[in-house]
N, C-alpha and C positions, 0 to 999 in steps of 0.2 A: 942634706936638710939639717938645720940648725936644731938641735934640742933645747937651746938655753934659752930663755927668755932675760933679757936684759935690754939697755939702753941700745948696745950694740948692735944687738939684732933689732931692737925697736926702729931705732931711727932709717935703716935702710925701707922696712917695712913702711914707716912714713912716705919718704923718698918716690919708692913704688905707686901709692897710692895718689900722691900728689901730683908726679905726672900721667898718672892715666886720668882722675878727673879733672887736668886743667886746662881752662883755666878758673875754674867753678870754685867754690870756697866749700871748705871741707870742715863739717861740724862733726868732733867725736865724742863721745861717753865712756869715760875712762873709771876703772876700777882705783884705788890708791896705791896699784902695786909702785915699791919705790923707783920702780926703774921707767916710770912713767915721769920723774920729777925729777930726773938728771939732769944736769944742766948742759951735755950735749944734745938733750931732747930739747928743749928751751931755743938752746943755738939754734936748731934746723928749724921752728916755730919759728925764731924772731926773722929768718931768713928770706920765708916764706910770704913775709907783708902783707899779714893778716888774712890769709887765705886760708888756715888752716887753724882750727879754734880747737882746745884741748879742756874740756870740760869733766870733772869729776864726780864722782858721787858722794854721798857723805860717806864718813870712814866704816861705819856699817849698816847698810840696806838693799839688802837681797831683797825685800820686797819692792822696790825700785828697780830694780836689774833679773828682765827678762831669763836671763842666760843662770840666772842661778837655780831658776823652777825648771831648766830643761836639765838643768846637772844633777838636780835631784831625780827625775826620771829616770836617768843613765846611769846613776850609781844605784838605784833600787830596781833595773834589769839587769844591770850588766856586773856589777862588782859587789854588793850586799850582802853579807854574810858567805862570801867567795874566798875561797885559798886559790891562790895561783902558783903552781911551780916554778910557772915561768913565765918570763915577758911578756913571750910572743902570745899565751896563752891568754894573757891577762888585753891584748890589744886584740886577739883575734874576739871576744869575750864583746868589747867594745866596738869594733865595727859591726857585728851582730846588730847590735842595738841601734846603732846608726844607720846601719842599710834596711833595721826597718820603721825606723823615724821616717827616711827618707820616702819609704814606699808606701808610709800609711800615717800622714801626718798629721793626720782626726788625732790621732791618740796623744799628741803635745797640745793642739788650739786650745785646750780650756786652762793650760797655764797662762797661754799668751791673748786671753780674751780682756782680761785686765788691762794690757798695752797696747790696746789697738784703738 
């Protein structure tokens, strides 16, 4: 499993996504990380003939992007005011909080009542 996030690993990631929903056109919502705006990313876009649309958010609004009211939930169960000795500790810590997003997901919806 890849740890980096870069263009590298983006663009396969694309690749993947593109042939399982094709031939449907693919709209995404993208964060401004800069590895989203490589121009090997671009390549595999221009590639694609317009099937695959790469949309941004402005350079700062979490209030716009779901996923950052749910990362606030996951660092105020899972890692807030936490010492971690170690990795595994700090991930074991985090799937906690994830398996129980997962099993009792009342406890996110009023983040994601805004975006619905």
């Amino acid at each position: 499993m890849d740890t980096v996030f870069n263009a590298e690993t983006f663009v396969p990631f694309l690749e993947q996504l593109s042939r399982f929903y094709y031939p449907k056109k693919i709209y995404m919502l993208l964060d401004n990380g800069s590895y989203h705006k490589k121009e090997e990313v671009w390549d595999f876009v221009r590639g694609e003939r317009g099937r695959l649309s790469l949309n941004f958010f402005p350079p700062y609004s979490p209030e716009l992007n779901a996923i950052e009211r749910i990362w606030h939930h996951v660092r105020m169960h899972a890692t807030h005011n936490r010492y971690f000795e170690t990795l595994d500790e700090l991930k074991t810590s985090l799937q906690k909080t994830f398996t129980s997003i997962q099993a009792w997901p009342t406890q996110i919806q009023g983040y994601l009542n805004p975006f619905i």
